[in-house]
N, C-alpha and C positions, 0 to 999 in steps of 0.2 A: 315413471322412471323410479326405480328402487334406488333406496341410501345403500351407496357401499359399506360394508364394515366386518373386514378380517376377512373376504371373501376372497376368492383367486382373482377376480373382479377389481376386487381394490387395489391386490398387490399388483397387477397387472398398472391400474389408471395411477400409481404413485411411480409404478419403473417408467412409465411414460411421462409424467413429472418429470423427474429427477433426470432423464434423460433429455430435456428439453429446456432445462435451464443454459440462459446467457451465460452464464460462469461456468467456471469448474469446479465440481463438488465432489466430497465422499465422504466415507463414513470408515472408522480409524477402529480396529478391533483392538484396545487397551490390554487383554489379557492376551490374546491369539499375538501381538504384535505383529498386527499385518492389516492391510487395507481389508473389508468387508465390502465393501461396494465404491466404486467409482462409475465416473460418468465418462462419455466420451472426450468430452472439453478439457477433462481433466487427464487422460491418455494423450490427446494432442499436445497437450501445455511441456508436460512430461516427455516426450515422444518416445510412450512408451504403451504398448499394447494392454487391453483390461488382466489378460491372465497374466500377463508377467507384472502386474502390479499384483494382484489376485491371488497371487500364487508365491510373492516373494515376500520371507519371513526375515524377520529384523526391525529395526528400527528406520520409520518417516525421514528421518533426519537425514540419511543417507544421500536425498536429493539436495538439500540444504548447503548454499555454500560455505563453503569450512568456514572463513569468517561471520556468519552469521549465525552459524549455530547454537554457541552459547547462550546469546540471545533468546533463543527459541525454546533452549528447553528451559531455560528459567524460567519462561512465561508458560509451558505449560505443564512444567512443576506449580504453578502458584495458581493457575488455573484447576489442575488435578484437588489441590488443597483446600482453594477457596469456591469452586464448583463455579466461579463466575467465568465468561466469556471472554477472548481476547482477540486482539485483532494485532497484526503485525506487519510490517512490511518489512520483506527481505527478498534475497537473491535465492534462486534456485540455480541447479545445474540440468541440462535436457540427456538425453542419450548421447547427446554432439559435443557434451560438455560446453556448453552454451550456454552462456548466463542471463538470465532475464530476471527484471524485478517482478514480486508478485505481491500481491495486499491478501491475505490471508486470517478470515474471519472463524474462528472455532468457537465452538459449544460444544461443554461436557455435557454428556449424557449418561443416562440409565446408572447401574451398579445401585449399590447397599452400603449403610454407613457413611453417605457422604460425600463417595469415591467415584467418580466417573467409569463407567463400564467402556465406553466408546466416547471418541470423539467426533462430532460432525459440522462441516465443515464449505467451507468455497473458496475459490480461491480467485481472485483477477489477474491480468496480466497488466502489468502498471509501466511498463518498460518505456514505450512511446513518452507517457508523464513525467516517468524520473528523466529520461534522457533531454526533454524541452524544459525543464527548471535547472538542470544543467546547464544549458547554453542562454539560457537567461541571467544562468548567475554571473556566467565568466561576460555575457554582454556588457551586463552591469558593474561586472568588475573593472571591464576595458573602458566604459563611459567616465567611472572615475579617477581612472589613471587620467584622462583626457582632460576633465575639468580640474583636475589638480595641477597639469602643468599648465593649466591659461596664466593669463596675465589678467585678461579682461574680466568688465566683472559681468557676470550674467543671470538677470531676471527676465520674469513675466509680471507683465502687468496687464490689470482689464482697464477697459475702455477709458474710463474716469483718470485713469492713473495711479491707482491703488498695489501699490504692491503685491503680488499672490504668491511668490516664490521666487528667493533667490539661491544661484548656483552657490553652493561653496568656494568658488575660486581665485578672486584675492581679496578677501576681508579687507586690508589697508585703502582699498579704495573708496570703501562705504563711508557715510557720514556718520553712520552708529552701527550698533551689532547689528546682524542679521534677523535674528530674533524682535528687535524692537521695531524694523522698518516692516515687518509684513504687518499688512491692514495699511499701513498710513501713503499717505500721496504721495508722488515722486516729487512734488514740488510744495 
């Protein structure tokens, strides 16, 4: 088997790469201001077809939801600058104007002087994640309203009787801080 290198072969066995990535990826023409190459994963996320990414000039950003855009291009202003990699999570918008969160890893590439020629790039769909730390938080927020209107007071303890945690719930019942009873015996 021959080493690929620069052959129609290689460009061939890297589009089949790149088209076969878990994520969605592309690659961002800095001076053309317009995509160079995407992946399919990356027209599904979009719900948006390769030529009409392909083919439409302007500005990335344009998917980006307006809230979050400032965000984004500060980070790849200071990426363009400092030629280092960023990663960001934010919302996009799809064709349906459908907002999904997305984790968003880029590398500047190529150019002269310093300057990034292209950016390239993947993206995940984190929507599921963000939306279950969500319902975790407001869980968590509903548990504490709960143990704040007790009366009772409430701990765990192991076997021995060693205190391992108590609830916040009515301090004035405790015999000392809260603080000072974890580790020592209930009795």
């Amino acid at each position: 088997m021959r080493e690929p290198g620069g052959s129609v072969e290689a460009a061939d066995g890297y589009r089949a790469l790149f088209e076969s990535l878990p994520v969605a990826a592309f690659l961002w023409d800095k001076e053309r201001r317009r995509f160079a190459v995407v992946n399919s994963r990356f027209c599904e996320l979009l719900g948006r077809t390769s030529g009409e990414l392909l083919a439409g000039r302007g500005s990335w950003i344009r998917f980006a939801h307006p809230e979050d855009r400032k965000e984004l291009i500060a980070a790849s202003i200071r990426s363009a600058r400092t030629g280092e990699p960023f990663r960001i999570e934010h919302r996009v918008l799809t064709r349906e104007r459908e907002q999904i969160w997305v984790r968003s890893e880029v590398v500047p590439v190529g150019g002269g002087e310093g300057r990034p020629a292209f950016w390239q790039g993947v993206v995940s769909d984190i929507t599921d994640y963000r939306e279950a730390g969500e319902r975790l938080c407001a869980s968590e927020a509903e548990l504490r309203g709960i143990f704040a209107a007790m009366r009772d007071v409430i701990f765990v303890a192991d076997s021995s009787g060693r205190y391992l945690k108590i609830a916040p719930t009515n301090p004035f019942l405790l015999y000392g801080p809260r603080e000072e009873l974890i580790g020592k015996k209930i009795h």
